[in-house]
C-alpha positions as CSV (number, residue, x, y, z in Angstrom):
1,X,-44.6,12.2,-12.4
2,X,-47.4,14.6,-11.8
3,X,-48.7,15.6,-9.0
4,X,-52.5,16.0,-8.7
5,X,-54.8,17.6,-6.4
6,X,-58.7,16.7,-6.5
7,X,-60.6,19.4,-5.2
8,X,-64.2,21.0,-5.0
9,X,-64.3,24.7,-6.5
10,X,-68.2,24.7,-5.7
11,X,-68.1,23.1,-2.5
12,X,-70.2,25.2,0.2
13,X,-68.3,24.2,3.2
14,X,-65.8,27.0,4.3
15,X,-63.3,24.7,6.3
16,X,-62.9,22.5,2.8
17,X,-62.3,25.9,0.6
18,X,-59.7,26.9,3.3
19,X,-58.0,23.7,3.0
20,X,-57.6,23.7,-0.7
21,X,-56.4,27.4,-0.6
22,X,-54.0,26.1,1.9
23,X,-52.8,23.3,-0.2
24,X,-52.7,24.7,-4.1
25,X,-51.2,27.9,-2.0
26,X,-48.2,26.0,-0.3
27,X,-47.3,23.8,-3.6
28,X,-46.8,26.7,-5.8
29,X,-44.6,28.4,-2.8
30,X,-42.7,25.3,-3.6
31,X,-43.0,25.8,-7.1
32,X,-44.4,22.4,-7.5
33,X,-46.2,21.3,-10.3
34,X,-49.7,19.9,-10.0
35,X,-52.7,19.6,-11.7
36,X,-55.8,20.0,-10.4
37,X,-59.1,17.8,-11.0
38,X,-62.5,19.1,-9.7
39,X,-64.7,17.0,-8.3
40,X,-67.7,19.3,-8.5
41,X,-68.1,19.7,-12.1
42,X,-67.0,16.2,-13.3
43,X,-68.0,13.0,-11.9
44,X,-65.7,10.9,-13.4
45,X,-63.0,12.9,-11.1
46,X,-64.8,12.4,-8.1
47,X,-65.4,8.2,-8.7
48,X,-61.7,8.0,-9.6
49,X,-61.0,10.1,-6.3
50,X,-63.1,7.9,-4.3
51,X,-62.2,4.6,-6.1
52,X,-58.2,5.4,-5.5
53,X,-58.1,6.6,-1.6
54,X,-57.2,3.6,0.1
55,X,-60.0,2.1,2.7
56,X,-57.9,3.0,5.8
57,X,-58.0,6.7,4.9
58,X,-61.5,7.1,3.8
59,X,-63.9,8.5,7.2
60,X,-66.2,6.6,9.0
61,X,-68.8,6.8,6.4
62,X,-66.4,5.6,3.1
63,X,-66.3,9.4,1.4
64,X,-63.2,10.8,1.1
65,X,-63.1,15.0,1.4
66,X,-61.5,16.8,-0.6
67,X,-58.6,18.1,-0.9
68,X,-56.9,14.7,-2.0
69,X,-53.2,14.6,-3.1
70,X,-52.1,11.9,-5.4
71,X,-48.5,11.9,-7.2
72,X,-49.5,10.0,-10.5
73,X,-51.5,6.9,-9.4
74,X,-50.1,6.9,-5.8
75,X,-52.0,8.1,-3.1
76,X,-50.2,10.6,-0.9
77,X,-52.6,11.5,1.5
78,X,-55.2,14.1,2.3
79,X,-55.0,18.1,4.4
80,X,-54.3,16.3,7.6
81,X,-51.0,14.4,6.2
82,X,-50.2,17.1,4.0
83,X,-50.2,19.3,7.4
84,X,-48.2,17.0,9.4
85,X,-45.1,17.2,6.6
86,X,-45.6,20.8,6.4
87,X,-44.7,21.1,9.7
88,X,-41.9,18.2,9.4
89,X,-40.3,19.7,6.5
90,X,-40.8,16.8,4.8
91,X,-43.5,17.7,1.7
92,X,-40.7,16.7,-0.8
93,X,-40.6,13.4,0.8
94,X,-44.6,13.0,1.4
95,X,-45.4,14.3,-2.1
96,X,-42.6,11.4,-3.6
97,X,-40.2,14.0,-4.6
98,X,-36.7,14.7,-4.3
99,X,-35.8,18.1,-2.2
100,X,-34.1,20.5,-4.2
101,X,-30.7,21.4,-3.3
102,X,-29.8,23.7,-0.5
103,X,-33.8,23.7,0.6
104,X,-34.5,23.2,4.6
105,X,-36.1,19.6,4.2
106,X,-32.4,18.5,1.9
107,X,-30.3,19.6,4.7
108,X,-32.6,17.6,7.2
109,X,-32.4,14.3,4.7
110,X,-28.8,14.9,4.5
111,X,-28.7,15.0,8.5
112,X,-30.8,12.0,9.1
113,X,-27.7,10.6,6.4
114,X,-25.0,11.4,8.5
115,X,-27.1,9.3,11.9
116,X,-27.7,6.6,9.7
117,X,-24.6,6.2,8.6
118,X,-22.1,8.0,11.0
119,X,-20.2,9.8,8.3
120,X,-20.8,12.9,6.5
121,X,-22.0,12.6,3.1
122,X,-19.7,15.2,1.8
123,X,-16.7,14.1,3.5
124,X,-17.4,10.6,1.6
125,X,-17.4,12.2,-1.3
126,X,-14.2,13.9,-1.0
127,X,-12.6,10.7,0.1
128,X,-13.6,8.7,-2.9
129,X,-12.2,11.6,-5.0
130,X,-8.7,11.5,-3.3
131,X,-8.9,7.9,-3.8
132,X,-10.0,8.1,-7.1
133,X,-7.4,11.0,-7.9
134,X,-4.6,8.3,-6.5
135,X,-5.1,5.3,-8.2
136,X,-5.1,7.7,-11.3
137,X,-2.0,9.4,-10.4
138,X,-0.3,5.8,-9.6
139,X,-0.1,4.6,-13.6
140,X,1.2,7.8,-14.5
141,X,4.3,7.7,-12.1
142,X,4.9,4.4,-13.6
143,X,5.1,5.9,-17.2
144,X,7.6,8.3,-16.7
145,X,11.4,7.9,-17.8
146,X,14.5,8.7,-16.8
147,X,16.7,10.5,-19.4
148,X,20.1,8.7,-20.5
149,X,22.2,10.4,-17.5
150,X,19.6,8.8,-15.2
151,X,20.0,5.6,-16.5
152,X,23.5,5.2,-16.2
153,X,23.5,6.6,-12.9
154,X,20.9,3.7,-12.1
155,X,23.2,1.1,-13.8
156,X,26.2,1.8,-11.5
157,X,24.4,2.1,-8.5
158,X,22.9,-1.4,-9.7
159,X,26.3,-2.7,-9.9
160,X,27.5,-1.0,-6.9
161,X,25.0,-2.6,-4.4
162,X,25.6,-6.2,-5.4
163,X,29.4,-6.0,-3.9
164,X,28.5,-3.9,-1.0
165,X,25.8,-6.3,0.1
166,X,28.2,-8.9,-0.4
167,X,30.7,-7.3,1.8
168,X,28.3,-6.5,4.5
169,X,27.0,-10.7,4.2
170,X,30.7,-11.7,4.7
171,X,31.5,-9.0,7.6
172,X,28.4,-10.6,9.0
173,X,29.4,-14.0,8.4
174,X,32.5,-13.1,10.4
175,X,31.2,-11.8,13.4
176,X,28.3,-14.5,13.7
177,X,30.7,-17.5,13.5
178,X,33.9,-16.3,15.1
179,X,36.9,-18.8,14.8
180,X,37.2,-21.1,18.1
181,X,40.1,-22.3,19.4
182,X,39.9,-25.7,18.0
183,X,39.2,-24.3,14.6
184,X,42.7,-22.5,14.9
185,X,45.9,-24.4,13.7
186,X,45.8,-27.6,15.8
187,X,49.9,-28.3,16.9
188,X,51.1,-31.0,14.9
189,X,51.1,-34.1,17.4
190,X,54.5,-36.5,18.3
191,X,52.8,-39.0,16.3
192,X,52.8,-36.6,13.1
193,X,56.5,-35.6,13.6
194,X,59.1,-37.4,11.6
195,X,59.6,-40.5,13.0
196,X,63.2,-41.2,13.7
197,X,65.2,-43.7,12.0
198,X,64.9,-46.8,13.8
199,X,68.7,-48.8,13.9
200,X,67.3,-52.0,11.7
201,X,66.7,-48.8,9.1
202,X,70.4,-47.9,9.5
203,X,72.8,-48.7,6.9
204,X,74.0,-52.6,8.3
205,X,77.7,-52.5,8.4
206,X,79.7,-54.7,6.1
207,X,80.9,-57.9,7.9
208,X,84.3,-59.0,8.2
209,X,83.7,-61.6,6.2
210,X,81.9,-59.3,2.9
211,X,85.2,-57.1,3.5
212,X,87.8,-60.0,2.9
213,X,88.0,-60.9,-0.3
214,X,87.8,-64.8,-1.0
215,X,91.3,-66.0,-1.6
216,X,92.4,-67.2,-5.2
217,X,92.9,-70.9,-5.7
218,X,95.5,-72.5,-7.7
219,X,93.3,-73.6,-10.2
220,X,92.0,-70.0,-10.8
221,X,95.5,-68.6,-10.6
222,X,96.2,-71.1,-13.8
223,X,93.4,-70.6,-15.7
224,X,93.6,-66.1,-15.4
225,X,97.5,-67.0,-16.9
226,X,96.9,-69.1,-19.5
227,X,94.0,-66.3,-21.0
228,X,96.9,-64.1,-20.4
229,X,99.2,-66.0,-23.1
């Protein structure tokens, strides 16, 4: 983008000359670069000049003075505008430029930064590097690995923990559900005793008439002596 700055190096009015000065003066302070396109000696500059200043800004009678201040093809204004950033420390910003770093008008932009948004631009910055800095730190913890002593040291305490936190569940278990009285050993009732022997159980004594033995008749007596013989 360059910025240009129509002006009249013949012109016989003192106040314009003054203005100029004022203008080419303060840009190269800035160390600006600009171009500038006199109207006086070519008329193609001064139709283009008066062609490209918008209506609003043109006086009463439709001629635009110089000095006029144009970055590229967009109009930036004339002296009076120019003054009024001058005094705002805002050129940079009325010329379409970015402030160079450290300059009054970037601390100001950097200011009206930290009302807009309520947080200081450089603070930001250093909070998105820490950020940044631990989501980069995080994969390289994860690569890392533990030398052989490590690892078996790992391995027992992995076995160790299992039994422990099965201990602790069961002491737990214990003291949650504490054994009641009628989870205890119930007495064994009458009924579940051995029931006594009742007397039809008993052993029936032998009758008088099982214990005599049936006498022998003579027919028996006869028939025993004659297998005899």
């Amino acid at each position: 983008m360059v910025i240009k700055v129509y002006l009249a190096t013949a012109s016989g009015s003192t106040a314009i000359k003054k203005k100029q000065q004022d203008v080419v003066g303060f840009l190269e302070a800035l160390k600006v670069d600009y171009t500038e396109f006199d109207i006086a000696t070519n008329e193609e500059n001064r139709m283009w000049m008066r062609e490209n200043v918008p209506g609003e800004k043109k006086p009463t009678n439709g001629i635009p003075l110089p000095p006029q201040i144009f970055n590229d093809q967009n109009y930036c204004g004339d002296y009076d505008t120019f003054f009024n950033a001058k005094e705002d420390n805002e050129v940079f910003a009325f010329l379409g430029l970015a402030p160079p770093a450290g300059s009054k008008e970037a601390q100001l932009a950097e200011k009206a930064l930290i009302l807009q948004n309520g947080k200081d631009p450089e603070e930001h910055h250093k909070t998105s590097a820490e950020e940044c800095n631990g989501d980069s730190a995080a994969p390289e913890d994860l690569h890392k690995t533990s030398g052989p002593g490590e690892a078996a040291e790992e391995s027992e305490e992995s076995m160790k923990e299992p039994s422990e936190k099965e201990e602790e569940v069961e002491h737990k278990d214990d003291e949650e559900h504490p054994v009641t009285e009628d989870e205890g050993e119930q007495p064994v009732t009458e009924d579940e005793e051995e029931e006594p022997i009742t007397e039809d159980e008993e052993e029936e004594p032998v009758t008088e008439e099982e214990e005599e033995e049936e006498p022998v008749t003579e027919d028996e007596e006869q028939g025993e002596a004659a297998t005899e013989s």
